[in-house]
Backbone as JSON, one array per atom type, in Angstrom:
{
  "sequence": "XXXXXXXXXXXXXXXXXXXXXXXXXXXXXXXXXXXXXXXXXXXXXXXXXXXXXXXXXXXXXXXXXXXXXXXXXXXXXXXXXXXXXXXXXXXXXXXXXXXXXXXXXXXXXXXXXXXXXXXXXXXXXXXXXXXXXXXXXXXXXXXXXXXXXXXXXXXXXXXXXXXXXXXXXXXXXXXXXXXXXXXXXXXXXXXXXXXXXXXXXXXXXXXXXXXXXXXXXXXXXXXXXXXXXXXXXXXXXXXXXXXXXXXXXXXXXXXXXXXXXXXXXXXXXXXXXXXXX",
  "N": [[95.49, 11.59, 37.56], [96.96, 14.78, 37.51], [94.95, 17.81, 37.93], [94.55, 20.29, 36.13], [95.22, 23.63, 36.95], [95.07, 26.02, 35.98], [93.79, 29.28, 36.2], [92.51, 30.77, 34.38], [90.83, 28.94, 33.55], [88.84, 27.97, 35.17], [85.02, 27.55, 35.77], [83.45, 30.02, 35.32], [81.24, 30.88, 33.99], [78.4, 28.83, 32.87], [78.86, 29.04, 30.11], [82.03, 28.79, 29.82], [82.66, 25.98, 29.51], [82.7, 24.51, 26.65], [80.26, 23.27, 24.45], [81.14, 21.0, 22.73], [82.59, 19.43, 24.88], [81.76, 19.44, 26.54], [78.92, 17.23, 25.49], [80.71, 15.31, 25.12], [82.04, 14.69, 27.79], [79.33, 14.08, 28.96], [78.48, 12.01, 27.55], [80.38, 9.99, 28.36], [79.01, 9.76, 30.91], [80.18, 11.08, 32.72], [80.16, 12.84, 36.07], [78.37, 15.72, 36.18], [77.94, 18.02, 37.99], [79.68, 17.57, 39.97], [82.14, 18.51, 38.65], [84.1, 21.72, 38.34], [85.18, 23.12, 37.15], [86.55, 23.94, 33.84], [88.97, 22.44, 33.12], [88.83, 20.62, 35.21], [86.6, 19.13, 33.75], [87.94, 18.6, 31.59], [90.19, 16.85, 32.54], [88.91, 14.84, 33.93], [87.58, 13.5, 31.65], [89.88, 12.37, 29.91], [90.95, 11.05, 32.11], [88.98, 8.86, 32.27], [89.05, 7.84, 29.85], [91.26, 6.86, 29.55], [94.34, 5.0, 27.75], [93.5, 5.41, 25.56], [93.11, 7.89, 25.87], [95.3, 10.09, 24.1], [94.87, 9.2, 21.42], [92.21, 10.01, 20.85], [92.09, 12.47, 21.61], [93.65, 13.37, 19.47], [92.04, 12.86, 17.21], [90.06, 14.79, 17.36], [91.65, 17.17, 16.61], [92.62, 16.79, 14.8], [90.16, 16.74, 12.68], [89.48, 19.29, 13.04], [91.38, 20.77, 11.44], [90.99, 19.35, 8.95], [88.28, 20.71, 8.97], [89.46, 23.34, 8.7], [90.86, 22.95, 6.79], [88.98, 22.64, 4.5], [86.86, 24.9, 4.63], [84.31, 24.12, 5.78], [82.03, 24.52, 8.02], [81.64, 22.27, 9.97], [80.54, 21.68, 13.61], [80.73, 19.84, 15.28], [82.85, 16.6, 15.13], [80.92, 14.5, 13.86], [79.43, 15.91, 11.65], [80.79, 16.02, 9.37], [82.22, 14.55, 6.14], [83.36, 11.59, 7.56], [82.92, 8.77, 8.62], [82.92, 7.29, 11.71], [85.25, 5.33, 11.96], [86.76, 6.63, 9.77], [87.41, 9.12, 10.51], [89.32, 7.57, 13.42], [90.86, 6.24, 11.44], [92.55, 8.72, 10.53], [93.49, 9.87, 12.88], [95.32, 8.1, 14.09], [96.68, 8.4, 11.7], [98.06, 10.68, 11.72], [99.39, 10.23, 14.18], [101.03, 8.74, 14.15], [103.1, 9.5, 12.61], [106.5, 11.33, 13.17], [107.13, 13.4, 16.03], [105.03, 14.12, 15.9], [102.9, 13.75, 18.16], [104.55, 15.14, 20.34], [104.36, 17.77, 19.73], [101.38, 17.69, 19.74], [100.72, 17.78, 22.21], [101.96, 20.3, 23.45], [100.51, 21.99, 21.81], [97.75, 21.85, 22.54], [97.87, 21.89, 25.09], [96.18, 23.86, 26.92], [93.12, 23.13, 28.46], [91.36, 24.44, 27.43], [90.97, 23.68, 24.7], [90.95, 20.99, 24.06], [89.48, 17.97, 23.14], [87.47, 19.01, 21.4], [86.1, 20.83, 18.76], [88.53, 23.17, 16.91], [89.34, 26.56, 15.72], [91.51, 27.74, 13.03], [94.14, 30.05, 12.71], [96.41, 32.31, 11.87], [97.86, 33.46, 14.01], [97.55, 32.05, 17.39], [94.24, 31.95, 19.54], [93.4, 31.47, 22.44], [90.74, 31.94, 24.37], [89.24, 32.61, 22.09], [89.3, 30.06, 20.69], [90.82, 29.64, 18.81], [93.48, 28.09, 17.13], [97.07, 28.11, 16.08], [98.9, 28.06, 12.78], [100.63, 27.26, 12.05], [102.1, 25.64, 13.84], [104.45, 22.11, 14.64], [102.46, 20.06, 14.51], [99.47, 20.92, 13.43], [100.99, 21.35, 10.5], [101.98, 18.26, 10.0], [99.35, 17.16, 10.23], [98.04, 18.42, 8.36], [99.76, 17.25, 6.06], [99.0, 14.36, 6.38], [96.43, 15.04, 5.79], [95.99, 15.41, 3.09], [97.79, 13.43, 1.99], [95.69, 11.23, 1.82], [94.13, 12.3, 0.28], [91.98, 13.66, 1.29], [91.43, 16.77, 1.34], [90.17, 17.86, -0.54], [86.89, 19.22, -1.33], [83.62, 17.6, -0.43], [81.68, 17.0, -2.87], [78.35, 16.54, -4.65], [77.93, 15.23, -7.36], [77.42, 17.9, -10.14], [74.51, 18.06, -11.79], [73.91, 17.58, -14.78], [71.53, 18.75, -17.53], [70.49, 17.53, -20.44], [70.1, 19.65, -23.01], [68.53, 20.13, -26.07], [68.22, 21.19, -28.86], [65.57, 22.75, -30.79], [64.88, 21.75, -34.51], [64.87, 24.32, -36.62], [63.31, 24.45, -39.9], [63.92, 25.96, -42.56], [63.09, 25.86, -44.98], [59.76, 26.96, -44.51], [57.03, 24.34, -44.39], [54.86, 23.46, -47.13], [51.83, 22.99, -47.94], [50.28, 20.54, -50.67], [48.56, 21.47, -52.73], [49.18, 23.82, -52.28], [51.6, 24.18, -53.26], [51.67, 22.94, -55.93], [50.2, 25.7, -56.34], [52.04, 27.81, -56.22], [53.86, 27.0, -58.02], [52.71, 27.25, -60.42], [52.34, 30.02, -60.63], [54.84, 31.12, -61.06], [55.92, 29.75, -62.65], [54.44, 31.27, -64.6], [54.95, 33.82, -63.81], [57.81, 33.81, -64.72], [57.96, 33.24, -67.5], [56.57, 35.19, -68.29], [58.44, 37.34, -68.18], [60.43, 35.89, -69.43], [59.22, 35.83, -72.11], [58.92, 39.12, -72.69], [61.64, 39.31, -73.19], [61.9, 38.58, -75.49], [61.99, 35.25, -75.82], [61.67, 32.41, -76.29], [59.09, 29.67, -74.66], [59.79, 27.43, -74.4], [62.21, 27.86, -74.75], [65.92, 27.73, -73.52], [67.29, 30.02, -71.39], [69.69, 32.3, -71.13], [72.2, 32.76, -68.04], [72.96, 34.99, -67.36], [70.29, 36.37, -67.76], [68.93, 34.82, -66.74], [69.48, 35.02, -63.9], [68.91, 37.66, -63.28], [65.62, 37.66, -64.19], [65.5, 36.21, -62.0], [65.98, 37.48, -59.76], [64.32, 39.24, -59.82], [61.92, 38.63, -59.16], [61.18, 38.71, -57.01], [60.74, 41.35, -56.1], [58.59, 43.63, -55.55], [55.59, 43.31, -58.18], [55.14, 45.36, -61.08], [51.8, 46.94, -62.23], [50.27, 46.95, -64.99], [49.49, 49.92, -67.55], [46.61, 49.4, -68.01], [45.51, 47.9, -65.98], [46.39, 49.41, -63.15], [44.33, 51.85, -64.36], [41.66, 50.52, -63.9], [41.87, 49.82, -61.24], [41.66, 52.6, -60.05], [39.73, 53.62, -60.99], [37.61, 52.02, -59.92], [38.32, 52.57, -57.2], [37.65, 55.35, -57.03], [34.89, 55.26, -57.93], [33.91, 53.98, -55.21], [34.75, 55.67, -53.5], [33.28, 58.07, -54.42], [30.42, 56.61, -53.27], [30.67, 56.86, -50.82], [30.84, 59.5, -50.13], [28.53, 60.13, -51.21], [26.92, 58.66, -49.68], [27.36, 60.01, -46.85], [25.98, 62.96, -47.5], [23.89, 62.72, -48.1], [22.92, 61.68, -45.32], [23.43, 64.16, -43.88], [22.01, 65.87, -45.51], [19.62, 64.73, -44.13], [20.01, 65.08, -41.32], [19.9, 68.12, -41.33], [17.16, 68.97, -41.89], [16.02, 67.51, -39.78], [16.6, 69.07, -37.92], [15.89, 71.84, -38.82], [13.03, 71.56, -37.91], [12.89, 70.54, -35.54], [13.26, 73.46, -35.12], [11.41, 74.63, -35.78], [9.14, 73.72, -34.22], [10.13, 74.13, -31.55], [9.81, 77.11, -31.63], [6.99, 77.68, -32.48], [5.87, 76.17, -29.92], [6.72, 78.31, -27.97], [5.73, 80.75, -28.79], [3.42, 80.22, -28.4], [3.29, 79.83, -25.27], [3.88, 82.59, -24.96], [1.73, 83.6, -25.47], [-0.39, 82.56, -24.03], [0.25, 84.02, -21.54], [-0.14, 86.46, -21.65], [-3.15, 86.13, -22.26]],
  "CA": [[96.08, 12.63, 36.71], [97.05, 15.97, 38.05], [94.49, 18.84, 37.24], [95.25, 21.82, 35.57], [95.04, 24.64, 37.79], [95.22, 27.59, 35.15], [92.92, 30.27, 36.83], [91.82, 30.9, 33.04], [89.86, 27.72, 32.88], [87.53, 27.85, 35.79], [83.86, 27.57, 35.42], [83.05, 31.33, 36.2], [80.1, 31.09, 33.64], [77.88, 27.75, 32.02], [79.3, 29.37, 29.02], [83.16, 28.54, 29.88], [82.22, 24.85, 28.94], [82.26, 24.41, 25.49], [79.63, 22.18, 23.97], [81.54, 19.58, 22.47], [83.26, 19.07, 25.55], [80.22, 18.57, 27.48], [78.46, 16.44, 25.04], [82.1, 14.13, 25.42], [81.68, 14.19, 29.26], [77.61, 13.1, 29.04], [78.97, 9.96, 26.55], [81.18, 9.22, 28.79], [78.43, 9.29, 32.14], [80.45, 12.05, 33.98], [78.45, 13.7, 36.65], [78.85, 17.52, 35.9], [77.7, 18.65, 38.94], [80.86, 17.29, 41.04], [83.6, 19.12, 38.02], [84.09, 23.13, 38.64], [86.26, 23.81, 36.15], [86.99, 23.17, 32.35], [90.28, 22.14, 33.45], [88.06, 19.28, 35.76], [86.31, 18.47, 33.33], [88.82, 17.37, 30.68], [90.9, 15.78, 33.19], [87.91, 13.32, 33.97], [87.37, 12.73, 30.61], [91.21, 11.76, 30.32], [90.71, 9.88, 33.19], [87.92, 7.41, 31.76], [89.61, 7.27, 28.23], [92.59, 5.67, 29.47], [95.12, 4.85, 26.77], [93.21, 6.36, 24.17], [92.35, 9.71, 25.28], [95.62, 10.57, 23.16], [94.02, 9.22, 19.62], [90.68, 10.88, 20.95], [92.65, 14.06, 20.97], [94.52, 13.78, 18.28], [91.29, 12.7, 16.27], [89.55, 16.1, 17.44], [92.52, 17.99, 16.38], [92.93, 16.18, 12.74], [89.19, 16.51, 12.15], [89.73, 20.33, 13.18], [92.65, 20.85, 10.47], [90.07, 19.11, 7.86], [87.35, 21.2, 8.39], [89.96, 24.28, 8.12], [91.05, 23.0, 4.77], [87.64, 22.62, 3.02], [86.85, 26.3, 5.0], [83.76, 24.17, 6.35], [81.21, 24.92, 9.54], [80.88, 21.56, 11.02], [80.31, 21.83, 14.67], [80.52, 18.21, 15.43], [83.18, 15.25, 13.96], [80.06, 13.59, 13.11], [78.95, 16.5, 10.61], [81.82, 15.34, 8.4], [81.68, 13.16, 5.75], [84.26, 10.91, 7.47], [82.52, 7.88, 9.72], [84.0, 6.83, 13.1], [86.21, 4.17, 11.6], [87.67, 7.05, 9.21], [88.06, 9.66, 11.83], [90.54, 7.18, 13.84], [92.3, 6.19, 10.66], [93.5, 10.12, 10.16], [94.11, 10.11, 14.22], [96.06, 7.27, 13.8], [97.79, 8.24, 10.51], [98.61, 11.64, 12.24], [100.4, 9.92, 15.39], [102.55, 7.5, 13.48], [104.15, 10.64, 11.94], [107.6, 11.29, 14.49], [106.65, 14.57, 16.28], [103.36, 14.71, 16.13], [102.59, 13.64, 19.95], [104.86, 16.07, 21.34], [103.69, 18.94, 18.94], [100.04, 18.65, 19.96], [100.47, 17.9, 23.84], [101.88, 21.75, 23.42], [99.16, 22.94, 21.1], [96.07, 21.93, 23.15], [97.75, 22.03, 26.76], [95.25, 24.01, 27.65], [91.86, 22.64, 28.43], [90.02, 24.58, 26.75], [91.47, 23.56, 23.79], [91.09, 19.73, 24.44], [88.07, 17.22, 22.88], [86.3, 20.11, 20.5], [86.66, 21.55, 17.52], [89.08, 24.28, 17.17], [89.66, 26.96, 14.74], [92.99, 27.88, 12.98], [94.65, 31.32, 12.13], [98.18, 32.61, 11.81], [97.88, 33.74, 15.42], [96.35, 31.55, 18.52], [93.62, 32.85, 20.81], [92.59, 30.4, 23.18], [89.74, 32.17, 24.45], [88.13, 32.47, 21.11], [89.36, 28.64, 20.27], [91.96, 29.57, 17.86], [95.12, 27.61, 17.28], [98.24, 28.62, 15.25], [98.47, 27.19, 11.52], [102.13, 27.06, 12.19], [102.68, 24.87, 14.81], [104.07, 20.81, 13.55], [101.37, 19.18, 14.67], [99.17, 21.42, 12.37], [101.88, 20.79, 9.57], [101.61, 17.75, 9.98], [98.1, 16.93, 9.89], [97.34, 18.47, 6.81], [100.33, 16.37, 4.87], [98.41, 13.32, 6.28], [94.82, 14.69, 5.33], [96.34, 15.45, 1.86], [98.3, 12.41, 1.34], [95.08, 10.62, 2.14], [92.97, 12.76, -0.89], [90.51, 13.97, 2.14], [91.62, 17.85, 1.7], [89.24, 18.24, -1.25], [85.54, 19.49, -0.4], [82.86, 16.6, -1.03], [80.21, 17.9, -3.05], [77.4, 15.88, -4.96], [78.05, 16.0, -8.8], [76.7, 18.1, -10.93], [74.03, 16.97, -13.07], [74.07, 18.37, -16.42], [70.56, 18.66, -18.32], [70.9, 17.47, -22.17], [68.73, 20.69, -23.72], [68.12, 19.35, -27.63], [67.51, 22.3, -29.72], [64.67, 22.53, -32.61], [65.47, 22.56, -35.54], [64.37, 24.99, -37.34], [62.93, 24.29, -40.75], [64.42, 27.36, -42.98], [61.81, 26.71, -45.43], [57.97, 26.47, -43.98], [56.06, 23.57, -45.2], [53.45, 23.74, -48.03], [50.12, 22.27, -48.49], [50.31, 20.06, -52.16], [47.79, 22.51, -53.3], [50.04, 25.84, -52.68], [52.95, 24.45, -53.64], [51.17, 23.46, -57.2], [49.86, 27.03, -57.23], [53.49, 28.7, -56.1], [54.72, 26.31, -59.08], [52.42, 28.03, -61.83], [52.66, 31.47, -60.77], [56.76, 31.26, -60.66], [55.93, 29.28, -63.81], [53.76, 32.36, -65.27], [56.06, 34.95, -64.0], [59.02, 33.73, -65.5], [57.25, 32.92, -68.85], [55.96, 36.29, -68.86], [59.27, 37.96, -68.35], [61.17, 35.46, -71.19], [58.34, 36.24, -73.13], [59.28, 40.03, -72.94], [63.11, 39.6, -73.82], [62.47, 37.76, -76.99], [62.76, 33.85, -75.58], [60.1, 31.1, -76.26], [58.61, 29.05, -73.83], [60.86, 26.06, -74.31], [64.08, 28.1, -75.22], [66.49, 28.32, -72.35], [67.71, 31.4, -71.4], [70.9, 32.76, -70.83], [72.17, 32.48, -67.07], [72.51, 36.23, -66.46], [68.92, 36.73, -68.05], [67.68, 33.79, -65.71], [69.49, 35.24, -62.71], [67.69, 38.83, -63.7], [64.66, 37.34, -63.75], [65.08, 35.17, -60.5], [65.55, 39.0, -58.83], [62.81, 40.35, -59.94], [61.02, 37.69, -58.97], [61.46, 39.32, -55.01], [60.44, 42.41, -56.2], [56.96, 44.09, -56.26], [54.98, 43.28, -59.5], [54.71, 46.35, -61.47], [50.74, 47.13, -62.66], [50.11, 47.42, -66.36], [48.66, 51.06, -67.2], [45.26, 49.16, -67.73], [45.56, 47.43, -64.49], [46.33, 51.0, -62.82], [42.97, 53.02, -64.61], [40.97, 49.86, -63.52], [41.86, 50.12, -59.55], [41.93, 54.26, -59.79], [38.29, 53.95, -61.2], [37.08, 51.13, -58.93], [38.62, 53.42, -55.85], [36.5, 56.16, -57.2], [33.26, 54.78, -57.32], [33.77, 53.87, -53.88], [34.53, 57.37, -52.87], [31.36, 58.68, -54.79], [29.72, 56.11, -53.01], [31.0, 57.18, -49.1], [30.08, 60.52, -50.09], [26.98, 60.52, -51.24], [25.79, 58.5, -48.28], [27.23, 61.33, -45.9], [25.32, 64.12, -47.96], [22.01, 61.99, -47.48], [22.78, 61.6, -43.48], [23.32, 65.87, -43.52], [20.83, 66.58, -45.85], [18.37, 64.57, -43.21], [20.53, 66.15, -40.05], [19.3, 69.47, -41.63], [15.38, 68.69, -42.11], [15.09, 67.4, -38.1], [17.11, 70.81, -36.96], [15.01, 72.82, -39.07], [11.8, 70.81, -37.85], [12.66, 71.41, -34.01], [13.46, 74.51, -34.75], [10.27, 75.53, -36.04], [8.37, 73.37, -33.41], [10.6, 75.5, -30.68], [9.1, 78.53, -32.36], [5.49, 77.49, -32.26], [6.0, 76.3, -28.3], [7.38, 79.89, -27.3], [4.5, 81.25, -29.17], [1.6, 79.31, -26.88], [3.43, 80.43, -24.12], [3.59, 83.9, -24.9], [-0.13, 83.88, -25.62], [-1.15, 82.01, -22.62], [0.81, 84.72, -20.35], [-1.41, 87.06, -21.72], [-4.71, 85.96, -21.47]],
  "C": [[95.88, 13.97, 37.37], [96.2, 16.79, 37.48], [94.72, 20.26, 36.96], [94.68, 22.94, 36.18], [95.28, 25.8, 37.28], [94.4, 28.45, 35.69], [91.97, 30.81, 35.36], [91.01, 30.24, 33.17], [88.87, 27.52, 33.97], [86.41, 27.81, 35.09], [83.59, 28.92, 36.23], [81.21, 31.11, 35.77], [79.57, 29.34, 32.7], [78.73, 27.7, 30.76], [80.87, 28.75, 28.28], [83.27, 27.17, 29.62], [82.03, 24.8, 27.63], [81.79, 23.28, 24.58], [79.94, 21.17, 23.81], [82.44, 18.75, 23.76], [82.19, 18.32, 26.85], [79.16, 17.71, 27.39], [79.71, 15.24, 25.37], [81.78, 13.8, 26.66], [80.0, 13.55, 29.48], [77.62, 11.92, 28.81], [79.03, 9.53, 27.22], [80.07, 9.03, 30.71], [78.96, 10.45, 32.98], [79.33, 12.93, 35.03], [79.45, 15.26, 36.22], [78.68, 18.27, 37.07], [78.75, 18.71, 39.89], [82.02, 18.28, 40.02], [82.7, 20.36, 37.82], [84.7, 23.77, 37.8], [86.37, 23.54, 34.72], [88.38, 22.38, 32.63], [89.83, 20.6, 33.74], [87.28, 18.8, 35.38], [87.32, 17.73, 32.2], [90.12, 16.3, 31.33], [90.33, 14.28, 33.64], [87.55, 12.87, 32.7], [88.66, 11.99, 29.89], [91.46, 10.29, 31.33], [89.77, 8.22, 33.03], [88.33, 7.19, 30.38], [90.37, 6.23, 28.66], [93.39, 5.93, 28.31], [94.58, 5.63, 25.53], [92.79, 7.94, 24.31], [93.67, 10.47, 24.46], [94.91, 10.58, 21.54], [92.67, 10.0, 19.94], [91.32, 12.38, 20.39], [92.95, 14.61, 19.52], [93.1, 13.6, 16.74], [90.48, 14.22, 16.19], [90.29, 17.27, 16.54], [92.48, 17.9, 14.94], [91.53, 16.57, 11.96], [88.81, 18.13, 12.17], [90.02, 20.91, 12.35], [91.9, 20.42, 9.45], [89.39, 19.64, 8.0], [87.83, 23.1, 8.23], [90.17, 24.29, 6.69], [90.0, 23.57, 3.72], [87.03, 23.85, 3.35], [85.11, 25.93, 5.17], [83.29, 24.63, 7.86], [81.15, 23.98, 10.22], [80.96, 22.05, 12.47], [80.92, 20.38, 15.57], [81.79, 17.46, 14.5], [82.13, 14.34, 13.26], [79.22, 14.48, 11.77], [79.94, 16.45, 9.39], [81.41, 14.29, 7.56], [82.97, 11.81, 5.82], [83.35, 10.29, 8.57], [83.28, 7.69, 10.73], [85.25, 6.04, 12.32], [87.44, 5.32, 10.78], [88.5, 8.26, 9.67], [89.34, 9.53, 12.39], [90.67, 7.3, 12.86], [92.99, 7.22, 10.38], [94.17, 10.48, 11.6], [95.35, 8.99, 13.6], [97.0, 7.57, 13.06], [98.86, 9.73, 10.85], [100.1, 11.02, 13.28], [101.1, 9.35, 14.99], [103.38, 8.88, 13.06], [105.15, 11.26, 13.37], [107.41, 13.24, 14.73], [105.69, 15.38, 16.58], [102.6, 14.93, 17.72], [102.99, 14.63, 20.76], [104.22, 17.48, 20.78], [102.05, 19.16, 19.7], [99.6, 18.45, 21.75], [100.67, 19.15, 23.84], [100.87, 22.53, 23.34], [97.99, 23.26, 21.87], [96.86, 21.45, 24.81], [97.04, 22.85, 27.4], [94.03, 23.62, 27.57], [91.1, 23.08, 27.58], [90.13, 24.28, 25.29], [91.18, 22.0, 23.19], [89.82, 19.14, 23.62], [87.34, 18.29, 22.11], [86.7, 20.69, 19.22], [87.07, 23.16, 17.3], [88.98, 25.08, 15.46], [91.26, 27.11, 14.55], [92.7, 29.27, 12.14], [96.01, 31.55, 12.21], [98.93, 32.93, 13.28], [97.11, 32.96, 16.65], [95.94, 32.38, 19.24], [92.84, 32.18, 20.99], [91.18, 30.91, 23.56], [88.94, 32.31, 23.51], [87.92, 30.96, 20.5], [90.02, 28.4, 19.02], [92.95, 29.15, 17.79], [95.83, 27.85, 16.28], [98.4, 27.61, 14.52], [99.57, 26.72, 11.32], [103.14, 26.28, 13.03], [103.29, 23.4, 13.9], [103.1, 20.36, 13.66], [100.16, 19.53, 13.97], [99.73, 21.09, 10.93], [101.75, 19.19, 9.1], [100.1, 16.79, 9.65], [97.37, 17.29, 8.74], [98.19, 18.12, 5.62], [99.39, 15.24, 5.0], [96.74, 13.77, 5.7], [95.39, 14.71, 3.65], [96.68, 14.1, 1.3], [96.85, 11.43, 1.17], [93.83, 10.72, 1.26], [91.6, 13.21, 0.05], [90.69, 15.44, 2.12], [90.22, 18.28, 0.53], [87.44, 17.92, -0.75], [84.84, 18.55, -0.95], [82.28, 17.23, -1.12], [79.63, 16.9, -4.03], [77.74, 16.44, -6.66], [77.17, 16.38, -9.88], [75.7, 17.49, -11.66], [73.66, 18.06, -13.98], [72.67, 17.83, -17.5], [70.88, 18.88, -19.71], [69.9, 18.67, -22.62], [69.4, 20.13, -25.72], [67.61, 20.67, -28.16], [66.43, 22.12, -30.27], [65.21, 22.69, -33.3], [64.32, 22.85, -36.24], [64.26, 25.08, -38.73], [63.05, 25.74, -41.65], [63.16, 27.56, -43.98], [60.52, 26.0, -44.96], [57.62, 25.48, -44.95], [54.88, 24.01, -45.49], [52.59, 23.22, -48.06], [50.86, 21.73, -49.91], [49.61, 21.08, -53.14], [48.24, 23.74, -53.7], [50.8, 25.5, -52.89], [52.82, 24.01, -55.11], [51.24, 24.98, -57.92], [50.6, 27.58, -57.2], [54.06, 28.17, -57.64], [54.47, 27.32, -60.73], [52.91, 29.18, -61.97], [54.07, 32.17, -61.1], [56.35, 30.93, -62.13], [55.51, 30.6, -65.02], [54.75, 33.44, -65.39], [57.25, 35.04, -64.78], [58.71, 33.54, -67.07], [57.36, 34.15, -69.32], [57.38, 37.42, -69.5], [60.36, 37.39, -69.61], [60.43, 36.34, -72.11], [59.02, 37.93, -73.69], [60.61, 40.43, -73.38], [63.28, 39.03, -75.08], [62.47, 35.78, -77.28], [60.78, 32.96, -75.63], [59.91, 30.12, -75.0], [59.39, 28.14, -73.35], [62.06, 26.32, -74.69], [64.72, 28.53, -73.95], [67.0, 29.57, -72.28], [68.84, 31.28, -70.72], [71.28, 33.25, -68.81], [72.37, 33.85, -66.3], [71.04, 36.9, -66.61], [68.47, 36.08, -66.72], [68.22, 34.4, -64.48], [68.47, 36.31, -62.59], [66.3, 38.56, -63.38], [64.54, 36.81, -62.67], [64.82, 36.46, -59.46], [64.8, 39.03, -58.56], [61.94, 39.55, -60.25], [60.35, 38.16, -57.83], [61.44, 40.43, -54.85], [58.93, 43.05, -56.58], [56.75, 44.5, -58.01], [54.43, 44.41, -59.59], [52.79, 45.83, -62.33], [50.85, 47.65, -64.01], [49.27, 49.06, -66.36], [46.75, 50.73, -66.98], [44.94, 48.61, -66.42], [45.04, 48.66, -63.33], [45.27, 51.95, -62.99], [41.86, 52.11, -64.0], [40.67, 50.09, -62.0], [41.5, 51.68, -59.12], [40.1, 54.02, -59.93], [37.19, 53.06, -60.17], [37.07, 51.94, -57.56], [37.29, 54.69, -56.11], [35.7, 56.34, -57.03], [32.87, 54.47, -55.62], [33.84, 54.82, -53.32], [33.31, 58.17, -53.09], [30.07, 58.24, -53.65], [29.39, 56.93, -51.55], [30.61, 58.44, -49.2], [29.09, 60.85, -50.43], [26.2, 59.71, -49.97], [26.15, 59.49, -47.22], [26.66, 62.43, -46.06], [24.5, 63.7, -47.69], [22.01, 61.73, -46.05], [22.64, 63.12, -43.15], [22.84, 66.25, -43.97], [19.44, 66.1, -44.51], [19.03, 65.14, -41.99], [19.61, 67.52, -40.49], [17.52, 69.45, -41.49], [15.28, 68.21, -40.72], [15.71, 68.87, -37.75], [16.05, 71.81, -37.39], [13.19, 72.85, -38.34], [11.59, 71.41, -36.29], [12.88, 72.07, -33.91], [12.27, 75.39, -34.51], [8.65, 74.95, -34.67], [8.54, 74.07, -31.77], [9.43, 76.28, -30.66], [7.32, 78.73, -31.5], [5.22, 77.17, -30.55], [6.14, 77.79, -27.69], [6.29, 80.76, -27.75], [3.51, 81.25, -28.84], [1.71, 79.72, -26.03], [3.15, 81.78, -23.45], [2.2, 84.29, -24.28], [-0.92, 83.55, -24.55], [-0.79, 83.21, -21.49], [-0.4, 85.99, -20.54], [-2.49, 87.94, -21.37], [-5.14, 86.28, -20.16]]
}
């Protein structure tokens, strides 16, 4: 096979080799040291395919075009989640389509283009490894990844945690004991208040009385006036109390001040007398 003599595709720098092309030539045993060119190297890897280095291509190319779709990073056909076996079948399902062959001998006639994974944009630029989204053989390839249900991104499904509310008990549970003594006091209160409209113990009452009372059930219990002179005089005594023990703490405050005052006194007085002498 004739090699492509583009002056583009030399090996000026290690760099001008692009990975996947040089992992392909290692597979395949090539020595690297004898090919000078990108050009000489994909012509030897051509060369040891045989018959298939078209589906090789065309599998690079298709697997290219799928990881444009899903607007993945692989690097690699093997970072896909398509195995060897499913790989070919999209090479394959590409080349049966009439047009396709001649379309991407165009596309990737240049080497550097060849065995690797390319990008796509509206514009090609081989040196960055861009190919045009517009070509058929592009066109192509993404009716067959479509028809084939491989354009959609695989992702791991959700899992959805059941959260179970509390429920919340509107009214608090009682003890048997307090809900007896809630029983009387409701029982008392309401008694008390029939009692005051006229109604006996065991006479029902009238359903806007009983709402009335259910109110002012939820309303602070007024204090009888005796109730009222009882707490006023109880408060009292306790005030008497708080103040007469602070008059007995400042009547004795007063009796030590006066005490070291006068013991002062008598000090300053010795002193005097001693200076003196």
């Amino acid at each position: 096979m004739a090699a492509n003599n583009n002056p583009n595709t030399s090996l000026a720098t290690s760099a001008s080799l692009h990975p996947n092309q040089s992992s392909v030539a290692t597979a395949l045993g090539l020595d690297m040291a004898k090919l000078s060119s990108v050009a000489a190297v994909v012509d030897a890897i051509e060369s040891t395919l045989g018959k298939v280095a078209e589906e090789e291509s065309a599998r690079w190319f298709a697997i290219s075009v799928l990881r444009h779709l899903r607007k993945a990073k692989w690097s690699t056909p093997h970072d896909s989640d398509l195995d060897d076996a499913g790989q070919k079948d999209l090479a394959k399902g590409c080349l049966a389509v009439d047009g396709f062959s001649a379309s991407l001998r165009t596309v990737i006639k240049d080497s550097r283009s060849k065995f690797r994974i390319v990008g796509f944009a509206s514009s090609k630029k081989i040196e960055r490894g861009v190919l045009a989204t517009g070509t058929k053989a592009y066109k192509i390839a993404v009716n067959t990844i479509v028809a084939a249900g491989l354009a959609a991104r695989k992702t791991k499904p959700a899992s959805y945690k059941t959260t179970t509310k509390k429920k919340v008990d509107p009214q608090p549970q009682l003890k048997p004991e307090l809900k007896d003594k809630l029983k009387e006091v409701e029982k008392t209160v309401v008694g008390r208040r029939a009692k005051r409209r006229g109604y006996s113990i065991g006479e029902s009452m009238p359903v806007g009385d009983t709402l009335k009372v259910t109110s002012e059930e939820n309303q602070t219990v007024s204090m009888s006036k005796e109730e009222f002179a009882g707490l006023d005089a109880a408060l009292s005594k306790n005030d008497a109390e708080i103040i007469q023990q602070n008059w007995d703490y400042q009547q004795n405050e007063d009796r030590w001040s006066r005490l070291l005052g006068l013991l002062a006194g008598v000090g300053f007085f010795v002193f005097v007398a001693l200076l003196l002498l």
